[in-house]
C-alpha positions in Angstrom: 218.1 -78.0 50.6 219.3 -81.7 51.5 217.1 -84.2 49.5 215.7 -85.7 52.7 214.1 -82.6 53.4 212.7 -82.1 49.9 211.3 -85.3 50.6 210.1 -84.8 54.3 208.1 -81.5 53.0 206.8 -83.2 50.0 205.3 -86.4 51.7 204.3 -84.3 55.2 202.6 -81.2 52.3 201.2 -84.1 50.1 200.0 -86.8 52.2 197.8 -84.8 54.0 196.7 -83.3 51.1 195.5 -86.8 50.0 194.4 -87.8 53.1 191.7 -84.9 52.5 190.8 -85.5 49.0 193.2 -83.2 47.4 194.9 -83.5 43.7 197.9 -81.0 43.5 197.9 -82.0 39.4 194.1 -81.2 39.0 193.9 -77.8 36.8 190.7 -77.5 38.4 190.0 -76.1 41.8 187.8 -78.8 42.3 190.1 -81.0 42.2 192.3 -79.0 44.7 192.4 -79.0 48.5 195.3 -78.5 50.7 198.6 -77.8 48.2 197.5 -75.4 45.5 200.9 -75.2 43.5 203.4 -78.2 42.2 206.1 -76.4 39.8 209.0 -77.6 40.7 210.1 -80.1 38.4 210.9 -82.3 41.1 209.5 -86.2 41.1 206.7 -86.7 43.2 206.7 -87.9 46.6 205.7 -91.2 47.7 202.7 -89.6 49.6 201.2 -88.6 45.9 202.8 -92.0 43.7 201.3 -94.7 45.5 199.3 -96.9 44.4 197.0 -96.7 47.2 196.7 -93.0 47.3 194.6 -92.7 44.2 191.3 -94.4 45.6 191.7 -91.8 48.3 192.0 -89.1 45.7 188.8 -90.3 44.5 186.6 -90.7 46.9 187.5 -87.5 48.5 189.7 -88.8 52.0 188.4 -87.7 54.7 186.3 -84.4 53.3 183.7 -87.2 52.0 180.2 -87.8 53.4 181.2 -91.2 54.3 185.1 -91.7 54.1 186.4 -94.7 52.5 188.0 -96.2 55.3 189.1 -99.1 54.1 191.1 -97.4 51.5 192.4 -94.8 53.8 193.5 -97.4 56.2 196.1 -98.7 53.2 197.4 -95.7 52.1 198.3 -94.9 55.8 199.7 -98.1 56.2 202.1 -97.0 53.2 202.8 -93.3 53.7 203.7 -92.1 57.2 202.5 -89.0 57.6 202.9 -88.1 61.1 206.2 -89.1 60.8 207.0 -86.7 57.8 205.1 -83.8 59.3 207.2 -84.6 62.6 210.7 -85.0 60.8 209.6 -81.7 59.4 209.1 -79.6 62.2 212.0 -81.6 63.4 214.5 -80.0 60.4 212.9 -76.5 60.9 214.3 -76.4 64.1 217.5 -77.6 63.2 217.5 -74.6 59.9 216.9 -72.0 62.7 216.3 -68.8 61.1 213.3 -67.7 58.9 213.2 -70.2 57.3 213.3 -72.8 60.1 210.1 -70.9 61.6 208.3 -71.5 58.5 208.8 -74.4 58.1 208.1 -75.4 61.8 204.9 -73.1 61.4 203.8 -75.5 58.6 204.5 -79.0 60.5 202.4 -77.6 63.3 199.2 -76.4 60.7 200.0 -80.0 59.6 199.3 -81.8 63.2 196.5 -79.5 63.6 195.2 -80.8 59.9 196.4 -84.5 61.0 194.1 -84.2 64.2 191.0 -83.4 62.5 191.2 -86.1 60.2 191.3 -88.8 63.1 188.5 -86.4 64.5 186.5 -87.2 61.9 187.3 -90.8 61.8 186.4 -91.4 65.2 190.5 -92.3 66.4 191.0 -88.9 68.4 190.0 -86.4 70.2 188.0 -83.6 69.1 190.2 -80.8 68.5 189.6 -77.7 70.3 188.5 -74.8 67.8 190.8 -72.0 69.4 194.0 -74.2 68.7 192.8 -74.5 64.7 192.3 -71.1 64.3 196.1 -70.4 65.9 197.6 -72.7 63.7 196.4 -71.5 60.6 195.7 -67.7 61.4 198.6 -67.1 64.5 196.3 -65.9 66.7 193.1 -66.8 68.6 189.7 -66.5 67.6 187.4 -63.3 67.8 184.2 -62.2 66.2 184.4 -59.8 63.2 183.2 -56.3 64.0 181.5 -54.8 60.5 180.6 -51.4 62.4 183.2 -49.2 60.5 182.8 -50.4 57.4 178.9 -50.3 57.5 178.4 -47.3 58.4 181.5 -45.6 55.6 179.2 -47.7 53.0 176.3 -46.4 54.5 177.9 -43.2 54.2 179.0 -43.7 50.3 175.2 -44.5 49.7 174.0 -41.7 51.0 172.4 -42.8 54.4 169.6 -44.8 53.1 167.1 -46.2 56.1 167.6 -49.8 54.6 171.3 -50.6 54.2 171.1 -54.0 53.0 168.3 -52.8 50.5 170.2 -50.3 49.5 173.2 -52.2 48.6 171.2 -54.9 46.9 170.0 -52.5 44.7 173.4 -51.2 44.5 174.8 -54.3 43.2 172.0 -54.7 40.6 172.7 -51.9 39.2 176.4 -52.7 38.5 175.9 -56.5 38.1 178.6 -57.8 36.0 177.0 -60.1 33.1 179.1 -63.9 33.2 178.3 -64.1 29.6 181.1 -61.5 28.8 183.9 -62.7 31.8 186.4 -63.3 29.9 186.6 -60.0 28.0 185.8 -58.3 30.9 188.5 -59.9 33.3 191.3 -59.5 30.4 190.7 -55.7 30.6 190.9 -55.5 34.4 193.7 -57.6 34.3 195.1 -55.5 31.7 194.9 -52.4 33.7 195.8 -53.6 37.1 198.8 -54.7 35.3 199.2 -51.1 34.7 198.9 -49.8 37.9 201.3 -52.5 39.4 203.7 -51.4 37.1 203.8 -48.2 38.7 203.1 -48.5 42.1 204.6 -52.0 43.1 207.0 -53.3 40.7 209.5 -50.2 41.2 209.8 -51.3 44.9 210.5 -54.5 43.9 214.3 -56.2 43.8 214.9 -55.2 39.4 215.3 -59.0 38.8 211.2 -59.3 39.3 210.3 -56.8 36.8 210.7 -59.0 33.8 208.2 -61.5 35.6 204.8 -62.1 34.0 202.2 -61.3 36.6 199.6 -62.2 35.5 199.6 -64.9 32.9 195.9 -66.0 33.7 192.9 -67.0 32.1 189.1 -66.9 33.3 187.2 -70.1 32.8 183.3 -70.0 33.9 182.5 -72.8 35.9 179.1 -74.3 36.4 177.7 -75.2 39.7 181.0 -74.4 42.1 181.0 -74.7 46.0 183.5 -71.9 45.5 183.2 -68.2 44.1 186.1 -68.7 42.1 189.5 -70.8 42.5 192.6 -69.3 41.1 195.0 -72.3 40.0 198.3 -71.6 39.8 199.8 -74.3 37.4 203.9 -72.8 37.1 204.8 -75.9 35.0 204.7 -74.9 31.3 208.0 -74.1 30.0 209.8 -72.0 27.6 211.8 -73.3 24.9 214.5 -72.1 27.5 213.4 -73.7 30.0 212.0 -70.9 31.5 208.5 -71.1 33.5 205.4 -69.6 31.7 204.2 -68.5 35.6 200.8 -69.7 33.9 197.5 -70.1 35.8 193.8 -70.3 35.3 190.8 -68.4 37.3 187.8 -70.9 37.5 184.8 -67.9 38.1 181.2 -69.9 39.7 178.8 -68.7 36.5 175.6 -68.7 39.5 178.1 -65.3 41.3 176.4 -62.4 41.5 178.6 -59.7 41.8 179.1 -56.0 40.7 181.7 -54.3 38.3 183.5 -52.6 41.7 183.5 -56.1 43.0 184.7 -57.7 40.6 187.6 -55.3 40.3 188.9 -55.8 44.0 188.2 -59.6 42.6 190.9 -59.4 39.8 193.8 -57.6 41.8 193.3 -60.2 44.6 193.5 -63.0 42.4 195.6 -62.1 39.7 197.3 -59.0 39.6 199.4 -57.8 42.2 197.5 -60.7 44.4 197.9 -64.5 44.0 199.0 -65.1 40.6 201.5 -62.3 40.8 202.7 -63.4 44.6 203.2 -67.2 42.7 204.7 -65.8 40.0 207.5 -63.8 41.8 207.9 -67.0 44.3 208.7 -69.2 41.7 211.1 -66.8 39.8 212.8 -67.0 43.3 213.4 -70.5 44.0 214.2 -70.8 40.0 217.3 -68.2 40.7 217.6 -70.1 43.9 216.7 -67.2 46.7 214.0 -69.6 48.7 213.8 -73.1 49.2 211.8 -76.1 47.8 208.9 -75.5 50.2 208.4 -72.7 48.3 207.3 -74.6 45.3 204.3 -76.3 47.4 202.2 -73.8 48.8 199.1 -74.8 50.9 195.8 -73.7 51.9 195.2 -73.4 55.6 198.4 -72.6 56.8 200.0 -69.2 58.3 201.1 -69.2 54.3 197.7 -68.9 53.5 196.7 -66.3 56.1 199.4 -64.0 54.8 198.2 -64.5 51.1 195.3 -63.9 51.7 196.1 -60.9 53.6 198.5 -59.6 50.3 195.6 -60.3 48.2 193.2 -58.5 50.4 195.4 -55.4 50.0 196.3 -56.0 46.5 194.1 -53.1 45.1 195.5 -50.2 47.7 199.0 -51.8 46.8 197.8 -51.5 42.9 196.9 -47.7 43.4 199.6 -47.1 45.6 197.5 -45.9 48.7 197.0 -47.6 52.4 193.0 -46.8 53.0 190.1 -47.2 51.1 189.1 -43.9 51.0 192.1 -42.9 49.0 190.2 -45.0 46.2 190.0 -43.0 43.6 186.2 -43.4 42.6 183.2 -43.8 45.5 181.5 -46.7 43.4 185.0 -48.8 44.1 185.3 -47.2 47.3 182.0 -49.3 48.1 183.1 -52.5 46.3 186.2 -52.8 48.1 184.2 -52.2 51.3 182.0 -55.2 50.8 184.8 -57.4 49.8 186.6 -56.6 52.8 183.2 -57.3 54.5 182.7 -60.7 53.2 185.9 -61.5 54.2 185.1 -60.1 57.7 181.7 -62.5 57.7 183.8 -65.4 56.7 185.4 -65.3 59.7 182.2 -64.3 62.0 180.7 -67.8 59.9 183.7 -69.7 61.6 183.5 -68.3 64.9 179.4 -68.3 65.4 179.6 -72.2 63.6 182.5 -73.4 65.7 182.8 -71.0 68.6 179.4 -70.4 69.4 177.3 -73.8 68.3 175.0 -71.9 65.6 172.6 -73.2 63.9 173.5 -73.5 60.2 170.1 -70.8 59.0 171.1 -68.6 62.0 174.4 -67.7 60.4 173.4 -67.3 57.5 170.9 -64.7 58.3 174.0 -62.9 60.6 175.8 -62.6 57.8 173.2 -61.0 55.3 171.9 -58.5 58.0 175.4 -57.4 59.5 178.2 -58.2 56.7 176.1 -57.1 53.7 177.1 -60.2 51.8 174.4 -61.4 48.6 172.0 -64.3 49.5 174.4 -66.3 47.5 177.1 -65.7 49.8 175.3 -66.3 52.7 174.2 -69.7 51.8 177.8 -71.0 50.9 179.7 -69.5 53.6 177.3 -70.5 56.5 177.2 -73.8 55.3 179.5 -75.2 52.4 182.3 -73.3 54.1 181.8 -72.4 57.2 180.7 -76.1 58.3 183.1 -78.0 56.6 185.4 -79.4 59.6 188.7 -77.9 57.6 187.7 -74.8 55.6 185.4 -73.4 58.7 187.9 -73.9 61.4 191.5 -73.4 59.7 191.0 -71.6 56.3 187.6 -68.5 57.1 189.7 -66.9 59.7 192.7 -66.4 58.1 191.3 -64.1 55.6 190.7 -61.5 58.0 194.1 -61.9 60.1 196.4 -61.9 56.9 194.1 -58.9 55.7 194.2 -57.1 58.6 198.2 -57.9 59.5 198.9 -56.9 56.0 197.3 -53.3 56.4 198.9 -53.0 59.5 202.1 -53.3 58.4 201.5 -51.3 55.0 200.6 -48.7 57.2 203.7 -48.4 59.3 206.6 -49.4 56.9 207.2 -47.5 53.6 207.3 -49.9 50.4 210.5 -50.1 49.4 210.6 -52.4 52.8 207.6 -53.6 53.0 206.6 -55.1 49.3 209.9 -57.2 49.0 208.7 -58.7 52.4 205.6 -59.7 51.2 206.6 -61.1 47.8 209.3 -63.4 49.5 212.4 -61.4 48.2 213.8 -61.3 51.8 212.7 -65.1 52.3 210.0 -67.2 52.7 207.8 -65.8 55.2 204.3 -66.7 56.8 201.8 -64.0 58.8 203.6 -64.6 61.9 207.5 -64.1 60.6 206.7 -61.5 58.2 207.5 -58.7 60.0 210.9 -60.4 61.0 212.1 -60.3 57.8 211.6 -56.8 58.0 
């Protein structure tokens, strides 16, 4: 990759990650907004270096309560990001290929991002929610349908007259304690490294198997907007030179969740889910099989969609099945069913806030009555995430159109084709080009 376009991807990928508040050198997913990795050893672009992009960093860009628009207005006068998001899409086209379309896929999840920020600041026009959702999930908004999966959990349960009280009680009596996390998680981690071991890494390229995947460690965190936030850091070194493929798991200590649940938790996140995807991408572009953009992955993008669609699949990839019911216990049967669930009332929070004009409480109570989510849940997904003019029009739907793409495909191709696909051994792919490199 030329150095222009290094420098193109870094200042379009990092400038409107400041823009929105974001810190790709934060450990903490607090700290962390559109770019969630940094490990390539390369400098930092002028987008992240400036002098003036720090007081943005601060006070949160654009994702504040009241935007600092003053110091907005001078870091934009000294980073041009429409014009690196432009030159990017720009040099995609010019690539041609796979990669070209990813990175022509990113520049146009960029614009979309770019819009809503002068949405919010009053210099733009409102941007229409169908073409948010299509940037960042390839494909237009629908309303989640939780009918299936209800009534198999309903099933599981035992038919009980009151679903939702059933399931509450359900989840109380498997509650995970917070106190004893860390434990806890190392042993999952532990035996989902196991299992990947056996059903995943043998369809892997050889060169993958030596790769740690799943180098993590679970830090409670008090008082999150978030569930959890998985960190990737990748820049710890060997006395090599080698990466560590390190990363951290920040885990909200107010989450409410059961042992199942917390399973399907750990293989998305860490093992064969984010970390391990991470992981295997930056062993790639180390032995120089993917590009730079590699190195800077992002949160609402057609990236993210099909991440999240890996990690939604992570545990049926882990036991080396393609349904849910080929779970091999009915207590994880049910825990991967309200996962999936929650994922299906993120994107039913997106659509009623966004599509539909609902009112903030009325969501919420849609989601606890129809997707089975905890109270918790509810709360933060109706409003933290679901009205937050990013998160609820970009990053909610993508969950259920990488998850659902991702089975899809599971389902038709057999894993020595699929798997490489989805780690990036056959390129850099999003959820729309993924079945191209097939």
């Amino acid at each position: 990759m030329s150095a222009r376009l290094e420098d193109l991807a870094g200042n379009a990928i990092l400038g409107i990650d400041t823009l929105w508040g974001g810190d790709v050198l934060c450990a903490s997913g607090t700290g962390r907004f559109i770019a969630d990795s940094w490990f390539s050893d390369e400098p930092l672009p002028a987008a992240y270096t400036v002098a003036e992009a720090l007081p943005v960093r601060a006070t949160g860009g654009v994702s504040a309560k009241t935007p600092d628009t003053a110091a907005i207005n001078r870091y934009l006068a000294k980073v041009d990001i429409a014009g690196a998001i432009e030159g990017l899409k720009n040099a995609g086209a010019a690539c041609g290929g796979l990669r070209g379309e990813y990175l022509v896929g990113l520049a146009l999840c960029f614009e979309t991002m770019w819009d809503l920020a002068m949405e919010i600041l009053g210099r733009g026009a409102p941007v229409p929610y169908p073409r948010s959702v299509e940037a960042s999930a390839g494909q237009a908004p629908e309303p989640s349908d939780p009918a299936q999966k209800r009534e198999r959990v309903a099933q599981l349960l035992g038919g009980p007259p009151d679903l939702l009280a059933a399931v509450d009680a359900w989840r109380a009596r498997h509650r995970v304690s917070m106190a004893s996390i860390r434990l806890l998680g190392a042993a999952v981690i532990g035996h989902f490294d196991q299992l990947s071991a056996a059903h995943v890494v043998p369809h892997l390229p050889p060169e993958l198997a030596a790769v740690p995947r799943a180098n993590i460690e679970f830090l409670p965190i008090q008082d999150a907007w978030f569930s959890g936030s998985m960190n990737y850091l990748g820049r710890a070194r060997r006395a090599d030179g080698a990466p560590e493929y390190e990363a951290t798991y920040e885990i909200n200590a107010s989450l409410e969740t059961s042992l199942p649940e917390f399973l399907q938790l750990v293989s998305h996140e860490v093992v064969p889910g984010h970390v391990t995807t991470f992981a295997y991408l930056q062993n790639l572009y180390v032995r120089g099989k993917v590009g730079f953009e590699a190195t800077v992955l992002t949160m609402n993008t057609r990236a993210a969609a099909l991440f999240e669609g890996i990690a939604n699949n992570a545990i049926l990839m882990a036991y080396g099945v393609t349904e849910v019911e080929q779970l091999p216990d009915p207590d994880l049967q049910i825990g991967v069913l309200l996962a999936l669930l929650q994922d299906d009332a993120k994107n039913q929070s997106s659509y009623l806030t966004w599509g539909e004009g609902a009112a903030e409480d009325a969501v919420a109570r849609a989601l606890r009555r129809d997707f089975l989510v905890s109270p918790e849940r509810a709360g933060k997904l109706s409003g933290a995430w679901g009205r937050h003019p990013l998160l609820g029009r970009m990053y909610l739907p993508a969950y259920r159109a990488g998850t659902l793409r991702v089975a899809d495909l599971r389902r038709r191709y057999p894993a020595s084709r699929i798997l490489p696909a989805l780690y990036g051994a056959r390129g850099l792919v999003d959820i729309t080009t993924l079945e191209r490199a097939l």
